[in-house]
C-alpha positions in Angstrom: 10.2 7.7 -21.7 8.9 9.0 -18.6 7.6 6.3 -16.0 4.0 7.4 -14.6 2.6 5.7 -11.5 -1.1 4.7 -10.7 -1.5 5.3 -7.1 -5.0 4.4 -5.7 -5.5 7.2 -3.3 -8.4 7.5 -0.1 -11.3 10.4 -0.6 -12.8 12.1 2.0 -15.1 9.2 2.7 -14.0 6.4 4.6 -13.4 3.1 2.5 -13.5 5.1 -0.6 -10.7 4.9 -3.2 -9.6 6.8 -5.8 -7.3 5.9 -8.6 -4.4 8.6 -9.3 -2.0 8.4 -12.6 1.8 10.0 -10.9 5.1 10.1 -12.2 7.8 7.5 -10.8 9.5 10.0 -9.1 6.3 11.4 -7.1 5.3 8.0 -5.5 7.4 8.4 -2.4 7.3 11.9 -1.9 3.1 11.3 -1.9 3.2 8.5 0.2 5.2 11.2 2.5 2.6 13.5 2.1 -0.6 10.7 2.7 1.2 9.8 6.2 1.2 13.9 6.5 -2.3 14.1 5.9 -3.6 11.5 8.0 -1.5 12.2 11.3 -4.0 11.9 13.3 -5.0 8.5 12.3 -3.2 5.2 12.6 -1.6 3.7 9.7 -0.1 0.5 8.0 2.5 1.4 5.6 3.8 -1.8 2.9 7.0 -1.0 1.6 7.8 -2.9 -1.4 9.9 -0.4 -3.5 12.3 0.7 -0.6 13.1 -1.3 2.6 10.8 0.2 5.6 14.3 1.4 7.6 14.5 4.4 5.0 10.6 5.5 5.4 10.9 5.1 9.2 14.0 7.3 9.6 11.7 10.0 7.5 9.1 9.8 9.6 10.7 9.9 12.9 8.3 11.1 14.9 5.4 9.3 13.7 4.4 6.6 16.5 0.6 5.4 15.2 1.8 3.9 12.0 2.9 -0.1 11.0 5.1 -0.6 8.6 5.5 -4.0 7.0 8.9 -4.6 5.2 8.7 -7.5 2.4 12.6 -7.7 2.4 12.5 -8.6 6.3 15.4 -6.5 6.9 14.4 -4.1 9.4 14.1 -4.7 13.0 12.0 -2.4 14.5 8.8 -2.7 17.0 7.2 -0.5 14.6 8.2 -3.0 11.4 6.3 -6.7 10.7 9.2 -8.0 8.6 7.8 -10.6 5.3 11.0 -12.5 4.3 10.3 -12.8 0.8 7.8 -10.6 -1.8 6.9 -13.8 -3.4 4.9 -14.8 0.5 2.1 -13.5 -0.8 -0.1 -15.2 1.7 2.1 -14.4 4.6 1.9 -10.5 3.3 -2.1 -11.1 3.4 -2.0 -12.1 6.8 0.3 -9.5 8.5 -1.9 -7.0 6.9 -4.9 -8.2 8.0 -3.2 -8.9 11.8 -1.8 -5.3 11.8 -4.9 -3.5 10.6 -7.1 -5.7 13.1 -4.0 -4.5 15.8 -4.3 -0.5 15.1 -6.5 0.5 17.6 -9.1 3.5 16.3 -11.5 3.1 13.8 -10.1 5.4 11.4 -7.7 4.0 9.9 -5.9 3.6 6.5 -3.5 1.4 4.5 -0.7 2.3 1.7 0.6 0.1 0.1 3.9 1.1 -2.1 5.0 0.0 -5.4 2.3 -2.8 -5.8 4.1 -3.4 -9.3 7.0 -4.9 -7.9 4.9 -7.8 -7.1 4.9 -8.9 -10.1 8.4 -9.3 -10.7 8.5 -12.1 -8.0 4.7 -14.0 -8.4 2.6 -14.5 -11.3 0.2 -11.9 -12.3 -2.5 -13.7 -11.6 -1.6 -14.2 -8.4 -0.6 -10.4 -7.6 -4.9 -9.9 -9.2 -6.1 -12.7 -6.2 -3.8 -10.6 -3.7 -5.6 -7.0 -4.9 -8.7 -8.5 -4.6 -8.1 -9.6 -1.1 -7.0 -6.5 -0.7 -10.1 -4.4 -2.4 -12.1 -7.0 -0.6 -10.9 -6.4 2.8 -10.8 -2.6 2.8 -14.4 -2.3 1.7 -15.5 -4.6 4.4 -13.5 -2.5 7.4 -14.2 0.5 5.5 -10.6 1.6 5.1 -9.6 3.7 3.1 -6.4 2.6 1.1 -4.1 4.0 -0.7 -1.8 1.6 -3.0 0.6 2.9 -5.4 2.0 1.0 -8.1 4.0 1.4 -11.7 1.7 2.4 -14.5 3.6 -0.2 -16.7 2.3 -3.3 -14.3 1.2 -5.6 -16.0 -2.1 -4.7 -18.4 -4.9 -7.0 -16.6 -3.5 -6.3 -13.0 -3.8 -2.6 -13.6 -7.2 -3.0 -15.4 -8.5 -5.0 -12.4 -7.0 -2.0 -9.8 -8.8 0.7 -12.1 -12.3 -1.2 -12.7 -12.0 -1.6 -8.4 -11.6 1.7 -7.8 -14.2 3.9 -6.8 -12.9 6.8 -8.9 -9.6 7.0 -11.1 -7.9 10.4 -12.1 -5.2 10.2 -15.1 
């Protein structure tokens, strides 16, 4: 059985997302390819599937993007480090400090693996947390990108799909 992932991906219009269905194994090389695309423009980056140290040494050059690490490993002026990826709330507030931080209007947010939030808080918990987080992009008008496991749990995928302004399988 081949995992797919769902990752929620920005249009051309700022604020707008877009729902993609991607194989496990594309994830990271997309979220590569969405900090490619958006060079220009500052970033936050979560990283919930991999500790932020790997994605920074990829990116090496890349100086306008955030990363927040919910392992709270890495030390790095470019890394908000979350101790634990059941602090929900504390994730909600370092991304809404480090978005407020980025200085241009254009920005964007990516938040990778989103399903592995469920392994450490209750589903209905991870639901409030998207809807912060579906909340808060509209509202800035950011666009987001958020990739998560296709096999997350059934209503916390419905509620990413039904939130998203347009969802390709």
């Amino acid at each position: 059985m081949q995992l797919e992932q769902l990752a929620i991906v920005k249009t051309t219009h700022q604020g707008e997302i877009t729902a993609y269905v991607l194989k496990s194994e594309k994830i990271h090389p997309q979220t590569l390819e969405l900090i490619r695309k958006n060079k220009n423009a500052p970033g936050l980056i979560v990283c919930i599937t991999r500790p932020a140290e790997e994605l920074l040494k990829e990116l090496k050059i890349k100086t306008n993007v955030l990363l927040i690490d919910v392992y709270g490993k890495t030390e790095s002026p470019q890394v908000i480090s979350i101790p634990d990826p059941a602090a929900l709330t504390e994730l909600s507030i370092a991304i809404t400090q480090a978005l407020q931080a980025l200085p241009e209007k254009r920005k964007y947010l990516i938040i990778e693996g989103l399903g592995g939030l469920t392994i450490y808080n209750n589903p209905i918990i991870v639901q409030r947390f998207v809807q912060f987080i579906f909340s808060k992009m509209r509202t800035w008008n950011i666009c987001a990108y958020i990739l998560t496991d296709s096999t997350t749990e059934i209503s916390t995928l419905s509620l990413i799909k039904q939130n998203a302004d347009k969802v390709k399988e």
